[in-house]
N, C-alpha and C positions, 0 to 999 in steps of 0.2 A: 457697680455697687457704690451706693454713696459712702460717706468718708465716717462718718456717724454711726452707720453699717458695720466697720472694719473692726477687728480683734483692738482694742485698749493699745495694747505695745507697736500698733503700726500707724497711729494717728495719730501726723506729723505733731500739732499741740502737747497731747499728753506724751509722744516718748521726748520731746524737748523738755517737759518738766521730770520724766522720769528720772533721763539720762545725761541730762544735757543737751545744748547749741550742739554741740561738735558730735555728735552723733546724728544727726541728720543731714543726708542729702541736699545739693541745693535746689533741688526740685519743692522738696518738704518745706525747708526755710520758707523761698520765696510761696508756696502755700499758704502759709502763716499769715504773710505779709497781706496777700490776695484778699485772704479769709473766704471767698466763695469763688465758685466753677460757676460754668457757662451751662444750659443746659445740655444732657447728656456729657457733660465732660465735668468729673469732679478737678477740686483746686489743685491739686498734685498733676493732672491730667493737664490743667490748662498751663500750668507752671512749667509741665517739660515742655509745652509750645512752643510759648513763652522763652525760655530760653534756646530752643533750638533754631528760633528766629534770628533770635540778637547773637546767637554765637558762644553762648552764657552769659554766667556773671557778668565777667567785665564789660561788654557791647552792651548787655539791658544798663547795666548803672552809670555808663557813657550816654547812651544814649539821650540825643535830643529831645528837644521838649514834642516838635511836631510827630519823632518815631516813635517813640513813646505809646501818647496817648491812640495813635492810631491802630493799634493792636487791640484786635476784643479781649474786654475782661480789662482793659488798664483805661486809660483817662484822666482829665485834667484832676484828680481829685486823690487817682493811685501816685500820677506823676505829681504832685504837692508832699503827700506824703512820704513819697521818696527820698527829696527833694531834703526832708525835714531831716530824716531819718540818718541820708549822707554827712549833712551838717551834723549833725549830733556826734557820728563817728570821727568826724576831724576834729572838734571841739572836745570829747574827749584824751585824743591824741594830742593835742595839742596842750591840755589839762600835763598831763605826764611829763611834758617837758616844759613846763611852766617856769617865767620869769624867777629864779632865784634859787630853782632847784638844781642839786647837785644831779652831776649824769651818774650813776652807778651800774645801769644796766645796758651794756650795750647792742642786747636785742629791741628794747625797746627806744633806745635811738635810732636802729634801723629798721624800724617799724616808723614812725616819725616823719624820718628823712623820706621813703616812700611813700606816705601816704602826701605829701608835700609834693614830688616831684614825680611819679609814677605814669600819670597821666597824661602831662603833657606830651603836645604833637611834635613839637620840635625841641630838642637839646637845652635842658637850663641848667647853667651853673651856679649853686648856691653855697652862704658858709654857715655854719651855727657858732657865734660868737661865745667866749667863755671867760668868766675872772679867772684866779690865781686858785681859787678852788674848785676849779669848773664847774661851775654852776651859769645855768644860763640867763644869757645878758639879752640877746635877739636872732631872731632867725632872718636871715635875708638874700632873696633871688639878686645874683647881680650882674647875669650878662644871662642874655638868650641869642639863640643862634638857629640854621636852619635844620633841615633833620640829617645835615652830615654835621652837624659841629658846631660850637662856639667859640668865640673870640674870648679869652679869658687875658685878664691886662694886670697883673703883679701889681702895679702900681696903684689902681682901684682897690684893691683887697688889700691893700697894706693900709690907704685911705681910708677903709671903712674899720677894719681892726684900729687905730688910732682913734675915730671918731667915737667908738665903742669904749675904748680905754680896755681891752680886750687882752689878757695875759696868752690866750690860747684857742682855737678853734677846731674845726671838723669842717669838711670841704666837700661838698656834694655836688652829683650834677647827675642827671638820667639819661640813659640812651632809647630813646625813641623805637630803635628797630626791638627792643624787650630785651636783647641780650647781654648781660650786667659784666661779662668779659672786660677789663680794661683793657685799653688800647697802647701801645708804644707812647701813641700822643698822651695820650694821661699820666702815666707815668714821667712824661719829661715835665710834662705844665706844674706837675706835684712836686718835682725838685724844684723847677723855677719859683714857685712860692714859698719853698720848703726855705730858701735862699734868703729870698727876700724879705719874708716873714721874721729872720732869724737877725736882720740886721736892726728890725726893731723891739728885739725881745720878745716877739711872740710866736708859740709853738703851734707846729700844724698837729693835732693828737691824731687823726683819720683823716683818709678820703674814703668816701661809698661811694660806691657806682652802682643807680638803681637803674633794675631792668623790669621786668614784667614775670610777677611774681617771686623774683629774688634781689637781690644785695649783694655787691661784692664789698671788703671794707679792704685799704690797703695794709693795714692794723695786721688785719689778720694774717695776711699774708707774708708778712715780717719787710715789707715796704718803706713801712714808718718804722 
């Protein structure tokens, strides 16, 4: 049955405007995005393909430009629009923690810090520089490493906080394998800067450890 055909409250469009994004499937979503099916196969129909190819979500929006378009139903033109669509999502993330705003929410810092580092193949460690009101100053990746670890160097990140003029930060870095557990090693690299940091007046406020689909924050955990 086409999509057209179906009861009003099952068609992905209108129950997104009924209900909301967050009530639908990402079968339905990616629908949306489709906007049409392949013969005999409506867009919900091609979307669970679609997804069942790539692994879901995350594999179709990783996905290269050549796997992509080679899927029926998508092409240089779906993968553009994607393309746009991604960028729009980080740019508004990126909006939220804009040059001079104070942090207040610290879900959506680690919404943020994820969408920044979630992706990558191998281990990056990053800091979110802060004034005396914390309010952000720059975001910066500054050591990458292979997908067992990276080289983090105290004296670089005390370097870059100076350079910043920087009263305070947040320290991030992602694990590759998805799982946002911190490790012994993280915990000790966190004093070692927590250390060094402290000899030039400025405070570590968090470390996050992104993983694949979640955040660990040391914050939370009474670390810091």
């Amino acid at each position: 049955m086409a999509i057209p055909d179906w009861p009003a409250a099952e068609r992905p469009r209108e129950k997104l405007l009924q209900r909301g994004p967050g009530a639908l499937s990402d079968a339905e979503l990616l629908a949306i995005f489709l906007r049409t099916g392949l013969p005999g196969r409506t867009a919900v129909d091609l979307a669970r393909e679609i997804l069942g190819h790539f692994g879901g979500l995350r594999g179709l929006l990783g996905a290269g430009r050549r796997e992509f378009c080679s899927r029926p139903g998508l092409g240089e033109a779906k993968y553009a629009q994607l393309q746009a669509v991604l960028e729009l999502a980080r740019r508004h993330l990126d909006a939220t923690l804009s040059r001079g705003d104070a942090l207040t929410d610290p879900a959506a810092t680690r919404r943020y810090l994820a969408s920044r580092l979630r992706d990558h193949p191998h281990e990056v460690f990053a800091c979110l520089f802060l004034d005396n009101r914390h309010r952000v100053i720059a975001f910066e990746e500054l050591f990458r490493g292979t997908i067992d670890g990276a080289s983090v160097h105290p004296r670089e990140v005390v370097r870059r906080a100076l350079h910043h003029n920087a009263a305070a930060l947040i320290l991030a870095h992602n694990h590759p394998s998805g799982v946002a557990e911190p490790s012994e090693a993280d915990r000790r690299i966190t004093r070692r800067l927590q250390d060094a940091l402290a000899l030039v007046d400025v405070r570590v406020l968090d470390h996050v450890v992104v993983g694949d689909g979640e955040c660990v924050a040391f914050a939370e955990r009474g670390w810091i």
